[in-house]
VOPAGU-2260 file (C-alpha; in pm, 1 decimal, decimal comma):
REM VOPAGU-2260
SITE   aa  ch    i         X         Y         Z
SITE  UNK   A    0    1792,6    -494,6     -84,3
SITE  UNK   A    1    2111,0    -294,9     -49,9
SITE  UNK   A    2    2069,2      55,9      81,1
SITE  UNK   A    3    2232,5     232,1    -187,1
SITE  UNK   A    4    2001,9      69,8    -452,2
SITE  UNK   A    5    1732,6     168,3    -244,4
SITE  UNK   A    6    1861,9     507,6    -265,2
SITE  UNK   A    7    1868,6     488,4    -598,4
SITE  UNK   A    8    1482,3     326,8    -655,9
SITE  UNK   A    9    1406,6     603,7    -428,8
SITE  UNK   A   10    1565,4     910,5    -635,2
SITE  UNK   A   11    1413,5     737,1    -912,2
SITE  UNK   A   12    1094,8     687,9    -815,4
SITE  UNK   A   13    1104,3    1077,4    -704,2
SITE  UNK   A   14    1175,4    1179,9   -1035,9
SITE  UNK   A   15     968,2    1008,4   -1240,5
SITE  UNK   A   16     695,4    1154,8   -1000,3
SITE  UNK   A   17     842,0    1518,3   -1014,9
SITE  UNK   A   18     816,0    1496,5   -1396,9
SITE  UNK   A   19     469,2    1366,7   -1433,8
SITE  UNK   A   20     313,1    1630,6   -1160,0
SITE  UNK   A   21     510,0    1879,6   -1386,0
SITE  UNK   A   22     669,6    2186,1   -1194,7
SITE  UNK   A   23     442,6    2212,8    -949,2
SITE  UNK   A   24     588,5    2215,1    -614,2
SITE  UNK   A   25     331,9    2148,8    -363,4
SITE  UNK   A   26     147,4    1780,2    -340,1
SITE  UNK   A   27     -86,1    1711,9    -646,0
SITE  UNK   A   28    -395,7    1437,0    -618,7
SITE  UNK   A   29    -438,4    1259,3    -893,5
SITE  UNK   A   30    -679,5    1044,6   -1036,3
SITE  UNK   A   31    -547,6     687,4   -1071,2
SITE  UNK   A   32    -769,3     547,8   -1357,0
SITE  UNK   A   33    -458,9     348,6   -1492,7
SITE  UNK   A   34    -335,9     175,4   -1195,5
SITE  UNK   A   35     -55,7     392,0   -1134,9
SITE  UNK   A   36      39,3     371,9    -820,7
SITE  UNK   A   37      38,4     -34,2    -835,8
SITE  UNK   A   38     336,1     138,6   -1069,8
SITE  UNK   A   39     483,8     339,6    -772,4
SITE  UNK   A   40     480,9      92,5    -558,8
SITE  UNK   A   41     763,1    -167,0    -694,9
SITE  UNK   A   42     979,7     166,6    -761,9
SITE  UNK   A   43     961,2     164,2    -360,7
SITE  UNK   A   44    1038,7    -219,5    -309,0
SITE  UNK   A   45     726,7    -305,6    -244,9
SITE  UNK   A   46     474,1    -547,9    -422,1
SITE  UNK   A   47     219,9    -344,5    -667,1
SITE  UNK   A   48     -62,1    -592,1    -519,1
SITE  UNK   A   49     -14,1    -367,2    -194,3
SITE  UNK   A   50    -330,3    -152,5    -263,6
SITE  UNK   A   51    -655,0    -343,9    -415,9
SITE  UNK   A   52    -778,6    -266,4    -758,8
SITE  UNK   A   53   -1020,7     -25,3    -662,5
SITE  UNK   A   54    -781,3     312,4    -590,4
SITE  UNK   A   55    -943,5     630,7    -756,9
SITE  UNK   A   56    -691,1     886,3    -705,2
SITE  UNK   A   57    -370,8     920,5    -470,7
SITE  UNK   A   58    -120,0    1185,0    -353,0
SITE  UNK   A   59     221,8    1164,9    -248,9
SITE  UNK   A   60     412,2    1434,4    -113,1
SITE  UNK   A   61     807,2    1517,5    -149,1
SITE  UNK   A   62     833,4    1378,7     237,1
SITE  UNK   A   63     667,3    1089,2     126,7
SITE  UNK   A   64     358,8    1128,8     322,6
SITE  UNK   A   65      66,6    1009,5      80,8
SITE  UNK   A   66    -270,8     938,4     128,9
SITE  UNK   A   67    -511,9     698,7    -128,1
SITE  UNK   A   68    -864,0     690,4    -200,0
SITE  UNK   A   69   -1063,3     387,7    -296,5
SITE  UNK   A   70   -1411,1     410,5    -502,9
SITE  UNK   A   71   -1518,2     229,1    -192,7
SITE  UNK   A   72   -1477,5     101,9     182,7
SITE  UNK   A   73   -1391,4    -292,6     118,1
SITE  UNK   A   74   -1240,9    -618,8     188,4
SITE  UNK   A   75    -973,9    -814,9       4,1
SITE  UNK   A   76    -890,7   -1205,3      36,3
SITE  UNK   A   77    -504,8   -1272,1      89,0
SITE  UNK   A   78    -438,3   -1559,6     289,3
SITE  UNK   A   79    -604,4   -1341,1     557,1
SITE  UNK   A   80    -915,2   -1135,8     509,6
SITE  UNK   A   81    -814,7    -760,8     455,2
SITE  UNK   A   82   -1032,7    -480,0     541,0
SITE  UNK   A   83    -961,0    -167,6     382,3
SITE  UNK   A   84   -1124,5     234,2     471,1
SITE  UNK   A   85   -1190,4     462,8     187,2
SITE  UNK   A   86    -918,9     670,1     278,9
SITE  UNK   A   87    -562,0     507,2     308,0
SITE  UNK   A   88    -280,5     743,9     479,3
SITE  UNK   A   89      98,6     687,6     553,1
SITE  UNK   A   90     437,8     761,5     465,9
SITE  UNK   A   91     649,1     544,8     192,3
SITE  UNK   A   92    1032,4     491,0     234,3
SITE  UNK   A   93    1221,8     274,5      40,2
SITE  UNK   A   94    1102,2     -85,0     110,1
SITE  UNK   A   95     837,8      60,7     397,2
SITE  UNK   A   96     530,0     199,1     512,8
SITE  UNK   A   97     478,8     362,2     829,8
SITE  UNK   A   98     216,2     537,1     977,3
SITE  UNK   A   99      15,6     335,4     836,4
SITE  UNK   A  100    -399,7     396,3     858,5
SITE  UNK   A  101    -692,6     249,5     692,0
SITE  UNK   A  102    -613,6    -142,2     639,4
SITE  UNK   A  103    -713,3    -384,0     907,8
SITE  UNK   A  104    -621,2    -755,4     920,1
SITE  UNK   A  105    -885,4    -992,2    1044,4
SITE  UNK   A  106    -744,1   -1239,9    1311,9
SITE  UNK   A  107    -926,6   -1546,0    1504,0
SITE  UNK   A  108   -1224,2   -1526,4    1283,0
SITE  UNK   A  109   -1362,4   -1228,6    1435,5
SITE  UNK   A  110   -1129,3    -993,6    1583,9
SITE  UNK   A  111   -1004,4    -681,2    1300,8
SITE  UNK   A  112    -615,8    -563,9    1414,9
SITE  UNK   A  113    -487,2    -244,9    1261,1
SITE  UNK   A  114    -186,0    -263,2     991,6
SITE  UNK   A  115      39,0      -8,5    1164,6
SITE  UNK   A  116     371,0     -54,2     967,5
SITE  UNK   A  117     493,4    -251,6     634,3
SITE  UNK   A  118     846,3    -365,0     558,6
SITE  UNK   A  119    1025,5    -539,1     266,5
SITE  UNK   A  120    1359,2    -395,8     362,9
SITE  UNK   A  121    1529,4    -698,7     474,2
SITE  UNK   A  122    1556,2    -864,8      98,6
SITE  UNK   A  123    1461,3   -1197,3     181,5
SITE  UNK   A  124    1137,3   -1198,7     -67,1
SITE  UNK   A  125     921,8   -1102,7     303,5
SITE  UNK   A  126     680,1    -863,9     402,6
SITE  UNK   A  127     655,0    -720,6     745,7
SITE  UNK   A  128     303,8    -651,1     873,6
SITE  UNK   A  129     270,2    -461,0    1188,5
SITE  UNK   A  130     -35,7    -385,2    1410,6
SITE  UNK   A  131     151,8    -299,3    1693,0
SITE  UNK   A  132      -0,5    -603,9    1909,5
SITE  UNK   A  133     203,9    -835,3    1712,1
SITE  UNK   A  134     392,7    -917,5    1342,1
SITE  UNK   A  135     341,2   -1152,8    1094,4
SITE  UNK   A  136     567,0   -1217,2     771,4
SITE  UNK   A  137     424,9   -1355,0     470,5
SITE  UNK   A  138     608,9   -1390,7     129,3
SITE  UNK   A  139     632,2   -1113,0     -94,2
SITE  UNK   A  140     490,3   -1314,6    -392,1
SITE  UNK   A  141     111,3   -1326,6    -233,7
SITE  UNK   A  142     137,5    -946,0    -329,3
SITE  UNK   A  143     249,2    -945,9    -643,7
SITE  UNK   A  144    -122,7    -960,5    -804,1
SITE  UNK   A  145    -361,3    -658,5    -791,9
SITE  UNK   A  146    -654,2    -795,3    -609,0
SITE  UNK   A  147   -1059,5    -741,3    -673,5
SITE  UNK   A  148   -1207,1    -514,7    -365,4
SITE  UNK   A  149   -1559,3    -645,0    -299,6
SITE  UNK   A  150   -1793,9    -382,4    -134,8
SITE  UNK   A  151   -1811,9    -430,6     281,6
SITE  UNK   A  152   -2200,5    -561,9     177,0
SITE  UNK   A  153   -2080,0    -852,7     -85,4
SITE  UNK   A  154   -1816,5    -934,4     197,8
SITE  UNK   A  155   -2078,3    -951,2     432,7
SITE  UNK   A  156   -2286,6   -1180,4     258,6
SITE  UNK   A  157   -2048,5   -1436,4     174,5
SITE  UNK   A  158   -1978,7   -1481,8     541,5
């Protein structure tokens, strides 16, 4: 994706949420019973699919530091199992996520790697996962759908 129309995604995405926090200038949480920041997300470049369906409320401030909350600690199936913590925490550029905390990856059937960093920046329908051991890319279009979160004690069970 060209950087100006990231730029541009980026202002936008800024100003739509400037409006809806109102004129308040310091971060707001808000509740997310409407999926809204699977809204966000695309305005950023990334896939709305991202986050599972269980986020409860979310902040984002005007650095873009933001931090999510799920209903519940769980996992998520992509082609890899997904763990993620209550509490999700990073900072969202245009096409990335750095900082990232609170999503693991599970590798070699038992062994959980932390997602450090996300990028989409390079506009060839990839996403960037970084645990800082090691990258993997996987196409864009496995996070395009919002996925279930089971509870860490369903996930346990089915294994």
């Amino acid at each position: 994706m060209p950087t100006t129309t990231c730029h541009h995604l980026l202002l936008f995405a800024l100003l739509i949420f400037v409006l809806h926090l109102g004129a308040s200038m310091k971060p707001a949480t808000r509740s997310d019973p409407n999926g809204e920041v699977h809204g966000l997300l695309p305005a950023f470049g990334l896939p709305k699919g991202l986050l599972p369906d269980n986020v409860v409320r979310y902040s984002v401030s005007d650095d873009g530091k933001f931090k999510v909350k799920l209903s519940e600690p769980c996992y998520a199936q992509f082609s890899e199992l997904v763990s993620f913590d209550k509490t999700i925490e990073g900072k969202i550029t245009c096409g990335a996520v750095s900082d990232l905390s609170g999503i693991k990856v599970k590798k070699f059937f038992v062994l959980w790697f932390p997602i450090v960093r996300v990028d989409a920046g390079n506009g060839d329908g990839t996403i960037l996962f970084d645990t800082g051991t090691f990258s993997e890319t996987h196409p864009a279009s496995e996070f395009q759908d919002i996925r279930p979160c089971k509870s860490m004690d369903a996930a346990a069970a089915d294994e």
